[in-house]
BAKE-989937 format. One line per 2 residues: number of its first residue (from 1); for each residue x, z, y of N, C-alpha, C, O. Coordinates in pm, 1 decimal, padded with zeros to 6 digits. Each point is the difference from the previous one (the first is absolute). Layout:
BEGIN
NUM	X:Z:Y:X:Z:Y:X:Z:Y:X:Z:Y | ... .
REM end
This chain:
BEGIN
1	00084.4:00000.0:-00117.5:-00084.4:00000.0:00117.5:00089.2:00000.0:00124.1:00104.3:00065.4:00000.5 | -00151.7:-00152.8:00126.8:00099.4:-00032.7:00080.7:-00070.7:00135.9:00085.5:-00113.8:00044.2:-00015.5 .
3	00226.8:00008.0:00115.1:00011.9:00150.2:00067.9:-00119.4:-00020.3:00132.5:-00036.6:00100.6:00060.7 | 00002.4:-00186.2:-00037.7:-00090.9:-00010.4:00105.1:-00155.9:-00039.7:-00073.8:-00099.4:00005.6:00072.4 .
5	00086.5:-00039.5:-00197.1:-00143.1:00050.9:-00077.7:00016.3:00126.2:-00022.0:-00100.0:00071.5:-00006.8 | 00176.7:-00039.0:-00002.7:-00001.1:00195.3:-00021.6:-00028.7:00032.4:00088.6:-00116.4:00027.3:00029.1 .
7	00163.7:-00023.1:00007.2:-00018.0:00060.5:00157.4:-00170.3:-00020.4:00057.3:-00053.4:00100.6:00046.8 | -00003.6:-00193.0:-00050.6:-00126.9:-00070.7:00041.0:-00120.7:00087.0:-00113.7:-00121.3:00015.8:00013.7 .
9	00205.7:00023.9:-00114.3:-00126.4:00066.6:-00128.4:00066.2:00156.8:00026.8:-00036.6:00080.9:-00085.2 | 00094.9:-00046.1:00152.2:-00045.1:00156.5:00047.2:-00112.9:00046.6:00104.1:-00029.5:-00041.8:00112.0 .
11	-00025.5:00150.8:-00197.3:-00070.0:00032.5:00065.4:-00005.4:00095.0:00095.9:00100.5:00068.5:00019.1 | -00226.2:-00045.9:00063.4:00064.3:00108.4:00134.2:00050.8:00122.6:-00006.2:00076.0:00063.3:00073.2 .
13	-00152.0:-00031.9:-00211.4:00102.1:00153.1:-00034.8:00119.7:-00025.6:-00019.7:00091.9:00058.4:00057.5 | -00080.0:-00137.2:-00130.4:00191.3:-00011.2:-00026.7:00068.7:-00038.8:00132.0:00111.7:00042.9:00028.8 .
15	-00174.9:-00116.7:00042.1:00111.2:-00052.7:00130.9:-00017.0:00165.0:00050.7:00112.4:00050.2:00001.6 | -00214.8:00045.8:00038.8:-00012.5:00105.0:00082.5:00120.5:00106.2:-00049.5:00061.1:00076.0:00075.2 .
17	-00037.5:-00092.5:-00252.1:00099.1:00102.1:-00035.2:00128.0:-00063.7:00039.1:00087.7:00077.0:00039.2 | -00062.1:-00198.9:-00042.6:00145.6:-00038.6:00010.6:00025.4:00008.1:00138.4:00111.7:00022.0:00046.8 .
19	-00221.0:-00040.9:00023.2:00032.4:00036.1:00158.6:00021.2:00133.3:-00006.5:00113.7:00032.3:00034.4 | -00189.1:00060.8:-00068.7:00037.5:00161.8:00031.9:00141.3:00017.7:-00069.9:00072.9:00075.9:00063.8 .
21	-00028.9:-00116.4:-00154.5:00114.2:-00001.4:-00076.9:00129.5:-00042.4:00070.3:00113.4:00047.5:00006.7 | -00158.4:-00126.8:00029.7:00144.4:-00108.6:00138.1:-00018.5:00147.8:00104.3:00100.6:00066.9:00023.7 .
23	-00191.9:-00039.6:00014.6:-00020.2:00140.7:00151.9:00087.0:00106.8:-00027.4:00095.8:00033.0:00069.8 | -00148.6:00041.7:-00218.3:00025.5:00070.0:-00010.7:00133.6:00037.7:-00086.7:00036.1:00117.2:00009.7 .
25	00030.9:-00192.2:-00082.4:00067.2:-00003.6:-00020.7:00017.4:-00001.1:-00196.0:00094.3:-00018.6:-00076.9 | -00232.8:00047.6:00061.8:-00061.7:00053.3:-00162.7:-00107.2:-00089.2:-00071.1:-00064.2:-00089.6:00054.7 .
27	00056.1:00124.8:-00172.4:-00105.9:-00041.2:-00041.3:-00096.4:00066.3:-00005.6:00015.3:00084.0:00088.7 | -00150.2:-00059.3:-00159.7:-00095.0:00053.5:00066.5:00038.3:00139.0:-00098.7:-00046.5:00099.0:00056.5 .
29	00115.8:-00061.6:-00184.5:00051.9:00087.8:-00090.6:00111.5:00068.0:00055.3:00066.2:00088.1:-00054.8 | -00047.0:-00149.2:00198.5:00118.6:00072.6:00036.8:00157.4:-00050.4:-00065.7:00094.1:00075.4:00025.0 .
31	-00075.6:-00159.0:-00080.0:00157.6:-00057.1:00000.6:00034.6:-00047.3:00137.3:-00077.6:-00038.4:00087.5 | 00197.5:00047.2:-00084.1:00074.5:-00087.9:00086.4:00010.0:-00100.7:00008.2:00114.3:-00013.9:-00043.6 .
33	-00161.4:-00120.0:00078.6:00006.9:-00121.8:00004.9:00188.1:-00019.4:00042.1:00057.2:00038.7:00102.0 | -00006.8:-00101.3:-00205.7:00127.6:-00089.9:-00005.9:00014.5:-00094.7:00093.8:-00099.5:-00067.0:00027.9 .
35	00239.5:00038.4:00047.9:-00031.5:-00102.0:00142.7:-00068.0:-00159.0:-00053.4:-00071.4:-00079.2:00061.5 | 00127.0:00074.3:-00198.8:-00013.5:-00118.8:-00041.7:-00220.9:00000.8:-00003.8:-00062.6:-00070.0:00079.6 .
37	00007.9:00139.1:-00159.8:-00101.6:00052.4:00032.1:-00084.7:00008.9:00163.9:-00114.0:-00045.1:00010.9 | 00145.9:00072.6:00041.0:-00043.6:00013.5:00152.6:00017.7:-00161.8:00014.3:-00107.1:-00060.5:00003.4 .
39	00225.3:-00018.9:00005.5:-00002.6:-00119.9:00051.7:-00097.9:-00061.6:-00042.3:-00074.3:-00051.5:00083.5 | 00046.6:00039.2:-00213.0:-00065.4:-00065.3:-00088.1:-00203.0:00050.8:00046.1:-00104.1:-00059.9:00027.2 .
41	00126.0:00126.1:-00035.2:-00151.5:00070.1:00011.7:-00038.4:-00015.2:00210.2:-00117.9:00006.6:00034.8 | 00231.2:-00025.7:00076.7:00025.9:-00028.3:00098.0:-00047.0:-00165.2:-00016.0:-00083.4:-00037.8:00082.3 .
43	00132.8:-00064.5:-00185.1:00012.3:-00100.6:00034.9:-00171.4:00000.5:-00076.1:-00078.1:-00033.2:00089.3 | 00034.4:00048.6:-00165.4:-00145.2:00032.5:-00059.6:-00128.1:-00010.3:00082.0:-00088.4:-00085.1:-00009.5 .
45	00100.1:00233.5:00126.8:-00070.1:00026.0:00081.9:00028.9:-00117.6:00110.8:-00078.6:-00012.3:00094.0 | 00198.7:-00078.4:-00107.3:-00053.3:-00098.1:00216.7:-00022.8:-00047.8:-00138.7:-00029.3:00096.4:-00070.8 .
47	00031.2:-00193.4:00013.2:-00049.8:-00072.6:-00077.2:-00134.1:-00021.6:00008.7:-00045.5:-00108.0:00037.7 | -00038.8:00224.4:-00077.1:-00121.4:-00009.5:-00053.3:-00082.5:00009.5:00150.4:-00119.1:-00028.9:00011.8 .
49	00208.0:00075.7:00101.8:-00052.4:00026.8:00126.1:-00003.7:-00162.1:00035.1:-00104.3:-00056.7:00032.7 | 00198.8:00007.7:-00040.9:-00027.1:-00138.4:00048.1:-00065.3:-00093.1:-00064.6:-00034.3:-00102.3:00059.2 .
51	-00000.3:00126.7:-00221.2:-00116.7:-00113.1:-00018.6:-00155.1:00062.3:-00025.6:-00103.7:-00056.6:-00034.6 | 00129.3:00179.8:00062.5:-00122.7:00077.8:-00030.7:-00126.7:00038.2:00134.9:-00120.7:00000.4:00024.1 .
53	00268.4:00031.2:00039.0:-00097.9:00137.4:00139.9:00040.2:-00101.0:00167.5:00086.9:-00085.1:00018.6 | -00183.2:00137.0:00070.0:-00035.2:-00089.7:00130.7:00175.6:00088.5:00052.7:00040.4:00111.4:-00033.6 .
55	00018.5:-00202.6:00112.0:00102.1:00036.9:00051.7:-00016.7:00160.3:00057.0:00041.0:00092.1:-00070.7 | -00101.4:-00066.6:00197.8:-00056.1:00133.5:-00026.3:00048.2:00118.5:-00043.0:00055.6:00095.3:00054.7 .
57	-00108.4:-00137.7:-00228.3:-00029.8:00131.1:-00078.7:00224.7:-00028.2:-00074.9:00047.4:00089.8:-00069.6 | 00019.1:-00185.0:00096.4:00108.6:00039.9:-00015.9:00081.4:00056.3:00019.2:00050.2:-00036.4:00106.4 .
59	00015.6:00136.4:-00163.2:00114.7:00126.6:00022.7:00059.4:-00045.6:00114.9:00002.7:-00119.7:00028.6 | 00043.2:00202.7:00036.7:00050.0:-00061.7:00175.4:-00040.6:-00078.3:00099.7:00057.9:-00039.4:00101.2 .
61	-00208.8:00015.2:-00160.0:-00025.9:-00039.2:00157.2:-00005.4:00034.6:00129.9:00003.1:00116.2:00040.4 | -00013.0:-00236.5:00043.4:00070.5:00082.5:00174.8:-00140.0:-00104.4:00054.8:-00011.8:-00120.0:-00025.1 .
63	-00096.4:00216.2:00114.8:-00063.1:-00064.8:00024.8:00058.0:-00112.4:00131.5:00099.1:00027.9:00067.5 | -00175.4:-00148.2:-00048.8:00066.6:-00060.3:00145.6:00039.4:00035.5:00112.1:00071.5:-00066.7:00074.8 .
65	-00117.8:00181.4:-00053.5:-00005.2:00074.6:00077.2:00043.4:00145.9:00015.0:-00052.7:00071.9:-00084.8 | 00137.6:-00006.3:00172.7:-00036.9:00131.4:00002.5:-00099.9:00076.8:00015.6:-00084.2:-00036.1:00082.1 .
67	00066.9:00142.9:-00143.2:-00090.2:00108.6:00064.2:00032.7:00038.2:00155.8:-00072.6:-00021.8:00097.0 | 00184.6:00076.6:-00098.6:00052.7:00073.6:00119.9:-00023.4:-00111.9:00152.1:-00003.5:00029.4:00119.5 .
69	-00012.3:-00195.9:-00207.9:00008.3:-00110.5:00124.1:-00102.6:00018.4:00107.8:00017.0:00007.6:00121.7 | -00117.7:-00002.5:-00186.6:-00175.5:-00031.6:00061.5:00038.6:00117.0:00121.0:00048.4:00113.0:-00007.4 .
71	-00102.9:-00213.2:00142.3:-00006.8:00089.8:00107.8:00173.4:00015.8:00094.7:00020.3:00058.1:00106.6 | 00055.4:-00114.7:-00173.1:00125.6:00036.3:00027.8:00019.9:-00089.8:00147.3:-00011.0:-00122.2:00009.4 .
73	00047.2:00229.8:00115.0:00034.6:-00072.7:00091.9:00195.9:-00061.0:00012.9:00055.4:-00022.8:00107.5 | -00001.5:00012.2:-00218.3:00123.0:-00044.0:00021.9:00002.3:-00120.0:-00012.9:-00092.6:-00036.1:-00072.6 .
75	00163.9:-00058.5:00113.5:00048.7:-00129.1:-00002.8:00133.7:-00030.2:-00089.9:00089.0:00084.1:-00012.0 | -00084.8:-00205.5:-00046.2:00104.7:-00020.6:-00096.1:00131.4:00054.2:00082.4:00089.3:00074.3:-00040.8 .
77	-00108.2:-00142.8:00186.3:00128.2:00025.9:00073.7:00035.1:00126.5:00052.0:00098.0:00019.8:00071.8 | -00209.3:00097.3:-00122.8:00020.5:00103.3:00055.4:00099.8:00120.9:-00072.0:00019.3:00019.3:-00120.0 .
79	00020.8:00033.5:00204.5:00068.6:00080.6:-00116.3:-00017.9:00176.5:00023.9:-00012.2:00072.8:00098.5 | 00018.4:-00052.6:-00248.4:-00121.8:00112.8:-00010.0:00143.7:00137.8:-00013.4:00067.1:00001.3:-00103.2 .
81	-00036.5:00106.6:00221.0:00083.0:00125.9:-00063.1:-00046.2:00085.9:-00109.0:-00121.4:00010.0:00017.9 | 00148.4:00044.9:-00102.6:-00030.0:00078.7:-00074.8:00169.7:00130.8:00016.4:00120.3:-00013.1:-00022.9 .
83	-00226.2:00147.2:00083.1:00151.1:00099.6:00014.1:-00004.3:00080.8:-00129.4:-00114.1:00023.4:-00039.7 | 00192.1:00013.5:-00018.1:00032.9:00063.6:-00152.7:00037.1:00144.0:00070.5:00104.6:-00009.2:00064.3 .
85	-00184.5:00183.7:-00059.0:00087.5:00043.4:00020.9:00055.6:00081.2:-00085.0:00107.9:00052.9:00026.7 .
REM end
């Protein structure tokens, strides 16, 4: 079976554990996921995000926009101090 029909016949529980698994670092029994493991179960979850789920609902999305933008009176050319004390 080629790795992208696999991928396409998981179902949402399984993508939801391999995602919590890539997060957290475990499986749901509590092992340690192996790096080789994480990559693999990493490359699993965009996988199934990209032929499955609306861009959106994919791990890291950045909406177009800021939150913090709306309302903002600065200008690109402006430049903003921030004092650290």
């Amino acid at each position: 079976m080629e790795y992208n029909q696999l991928i396409a016949q998981l179902t949402p529980a399984v993508y939801l554990r391999l995602k919590t698994a890539v997060e957290t670092g475990k499986w749901p029994d509590g092992r340690v996921l192996s790096e080789d493991q994480k990559a693999s179960c990493m490359e699993a979850v965009l996988r199934y995000q990209s032929m499955k789920l609306d861009a959106k609902q994919h791990s890291g999305h950045m909406p177009d926009k800021c939150a913090s933008s709306s309302g903002s009176t600065l200008k690109k050319t402006d430049e903003q101090v921030i004092k650290i004390h």
